[in-house]
N, C-alpha and C positions, 0 to 999 in steps of 0.2 A: 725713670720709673715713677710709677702716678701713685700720689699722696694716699689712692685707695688701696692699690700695694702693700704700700708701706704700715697701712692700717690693719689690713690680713694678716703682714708678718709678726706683726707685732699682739693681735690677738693669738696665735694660734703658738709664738711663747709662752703666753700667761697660762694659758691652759695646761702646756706642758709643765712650766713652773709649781703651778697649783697642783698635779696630780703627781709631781715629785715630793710638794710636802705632806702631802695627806700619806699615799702610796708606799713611798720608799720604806720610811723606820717599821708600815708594819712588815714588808718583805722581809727585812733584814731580822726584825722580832723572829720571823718565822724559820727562817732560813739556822739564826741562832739557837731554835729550840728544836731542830728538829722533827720538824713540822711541813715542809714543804710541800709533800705532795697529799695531804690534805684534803678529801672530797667532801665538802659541805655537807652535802646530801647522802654521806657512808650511813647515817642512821636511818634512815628508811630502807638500804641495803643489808645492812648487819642486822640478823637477829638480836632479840636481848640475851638471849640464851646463851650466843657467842659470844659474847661481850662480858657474861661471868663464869666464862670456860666449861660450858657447857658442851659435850660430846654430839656426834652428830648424829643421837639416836633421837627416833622418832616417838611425840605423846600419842597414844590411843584418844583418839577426842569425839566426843558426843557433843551431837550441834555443835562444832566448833571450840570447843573447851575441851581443855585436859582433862581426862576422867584420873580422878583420886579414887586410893582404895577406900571404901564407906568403914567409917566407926565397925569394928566387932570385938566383941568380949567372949574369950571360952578357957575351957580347961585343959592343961596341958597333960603331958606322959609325964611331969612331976605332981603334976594334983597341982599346979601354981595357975592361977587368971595372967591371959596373955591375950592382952591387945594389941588394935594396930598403933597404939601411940611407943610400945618398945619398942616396935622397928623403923622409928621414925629416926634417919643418919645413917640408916642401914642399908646395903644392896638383898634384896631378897628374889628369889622364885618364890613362887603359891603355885601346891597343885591342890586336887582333890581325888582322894582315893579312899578303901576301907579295909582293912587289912585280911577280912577272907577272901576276897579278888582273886579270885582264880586263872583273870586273863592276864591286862594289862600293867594292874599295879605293882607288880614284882617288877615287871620290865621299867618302869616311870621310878622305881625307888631306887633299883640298882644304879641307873645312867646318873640320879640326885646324887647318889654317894660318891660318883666319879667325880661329877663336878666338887662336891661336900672338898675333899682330898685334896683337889685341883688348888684349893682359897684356901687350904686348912690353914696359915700363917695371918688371914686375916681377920682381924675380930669383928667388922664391919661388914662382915657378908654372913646370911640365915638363910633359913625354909623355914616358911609357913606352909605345912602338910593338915587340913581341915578333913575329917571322917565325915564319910557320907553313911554311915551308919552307925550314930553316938549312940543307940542304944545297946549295941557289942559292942564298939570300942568305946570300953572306959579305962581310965588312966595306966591301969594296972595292963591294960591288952595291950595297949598305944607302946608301953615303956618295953613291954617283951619284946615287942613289933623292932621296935628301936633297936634293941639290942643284937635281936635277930641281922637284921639290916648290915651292921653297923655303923650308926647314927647317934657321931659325939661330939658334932659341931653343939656346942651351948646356948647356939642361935637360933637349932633346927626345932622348931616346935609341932608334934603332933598333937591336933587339937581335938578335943568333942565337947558336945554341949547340945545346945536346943538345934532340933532337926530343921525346924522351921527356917529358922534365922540363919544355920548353913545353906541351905539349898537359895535361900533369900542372894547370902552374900555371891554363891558359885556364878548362879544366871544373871542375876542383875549386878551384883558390885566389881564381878569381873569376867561378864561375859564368857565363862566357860560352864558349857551344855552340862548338866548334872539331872538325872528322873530316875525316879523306880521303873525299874519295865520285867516282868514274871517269865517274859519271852524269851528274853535273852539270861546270856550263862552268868551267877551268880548275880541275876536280882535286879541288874540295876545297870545303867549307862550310865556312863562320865566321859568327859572329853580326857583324852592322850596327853592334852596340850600342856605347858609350864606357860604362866605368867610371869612376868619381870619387873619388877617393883626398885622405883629409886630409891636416894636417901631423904627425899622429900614426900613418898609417897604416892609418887604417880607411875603410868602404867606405861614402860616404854619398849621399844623395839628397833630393829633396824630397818631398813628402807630396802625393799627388791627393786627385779631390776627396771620396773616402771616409776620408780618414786614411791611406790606406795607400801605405810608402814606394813610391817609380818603381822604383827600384834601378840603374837604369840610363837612360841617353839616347840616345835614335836618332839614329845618326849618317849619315844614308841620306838624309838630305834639306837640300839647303841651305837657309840663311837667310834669302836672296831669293827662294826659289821661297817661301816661307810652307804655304801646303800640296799636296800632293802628288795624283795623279789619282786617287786611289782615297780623297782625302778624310782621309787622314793629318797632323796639321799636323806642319812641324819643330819640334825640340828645340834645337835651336845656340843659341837667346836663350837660352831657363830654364838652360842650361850654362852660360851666359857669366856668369849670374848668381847662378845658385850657386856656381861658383868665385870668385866676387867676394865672397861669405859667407865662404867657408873663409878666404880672404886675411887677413879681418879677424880671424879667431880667434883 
């Protein structure tokens, strides 16, 4: 055997050598902490969201950011100021409705009380119910309204206040359709829909079946009827059960 052989063998130990003492104790570190299988690169796969047990509902985002519910200050069915800073920890729905509604807000208040009932054990789940018409409903109509209903969640606020600044918050702060129209019955259009608010504030949903978030929940149809005659199914369960996700967060 040639002395250059013998030169090969003998580098091609030290390397081994060398990559046993560097290599080995962290293997072992690893293997000790339970740690082994390890993917370097899991943080560019893991969201952050998952990482602080965050559920796998989806944020409403504008340009690419989580839309937050905007600042608003009104008055509630007790005469008390109720912002969006008391429901911050809180799981909540937002709709908008006005309580001479002749169409759909009996149906949108009745399916709220279901779910209301559904959580009545938890003290971290509300409604925020904003009137599209605070110049009828003031505190004293809001509290009848309420009682009518029956709505004795302590979290369920129906609010009134400046007209402006509602219709401000319905279209722009939470994207649900809210206009006077003389055309249609009782005065005025609003959307059907519930909004789903975490306890952080933001606006979330669950994902169809393309990936893409709902953004909102059809409150148009009860829970017993399952689906509707035009073939629509309801929303009140997958509510009931994404609010059940945010609870846990």
């Amino acid at each position: 055997m040639s002395k250059k052989t013998n030169y090969s063998y003998v580098g091609i130990a030290f390397i081994i050598l060398i990559f046993g003492i560097i290599f080995i104790p962290k293997i072992i570190d690893r293997v000790s902490s339970d740690d082994v299988t390890r993917d370097e690169s899991r943080s560019e796969d893991i969201s952050k969201d998952a990482k602080k047990g965050k559920s796998d509902l989806a944020y409403l985002e504008i340009n690419g950011k989580p839309k937050k519910v905007p600042s608003f200050s009104f008055t509630n069915q007790d005469g008390e100021i109720v912002t969006n800073a008391d429901y911050i920890g809180k799981v909540y729905v937002v709709e908008f409705f006005f309580t001479t509604c002749p169409t759909i807000c009996p149906i949108m208040n009745k399916n709220l009380v279901e779910v209301q009932n559904h959580f009545e054990d938890f003290e971290n789940f509300g409604v925020a119910s904003f009137s599209i018409t605070p110049d009828i409903d003031t505190p004293e109509v809001l509290k009848a309204y309420a009682d009518h209903y029956g709505i004795k969640n302590p979290n369920w606020n129906l609010m009134t206040g400046d007209e402006d600044a509602i219709y401000k918050l319905a279209n722009e702060g939470f994207n649900l359709y809210t206009a006077k129209d003389e055309t249609v019955e009782g005065g005025f259009e609003h959307s059907g829909n519930f909004a789903l608010i975490d306890k952080e504030g933001y606006i979330r949903s669950r994902r169809d079946e393309f990936g893409n978030p709902l953004i909102f929940y059809n409150g148009l149809i009860p829970e017993a009827i399952g689906v509707d005659e035009d073939g629509i199914p309801q929303e009140i369960t997958i509510l009931k059960e994404d609010i059940a996700k945010l609870l846990e967060e």
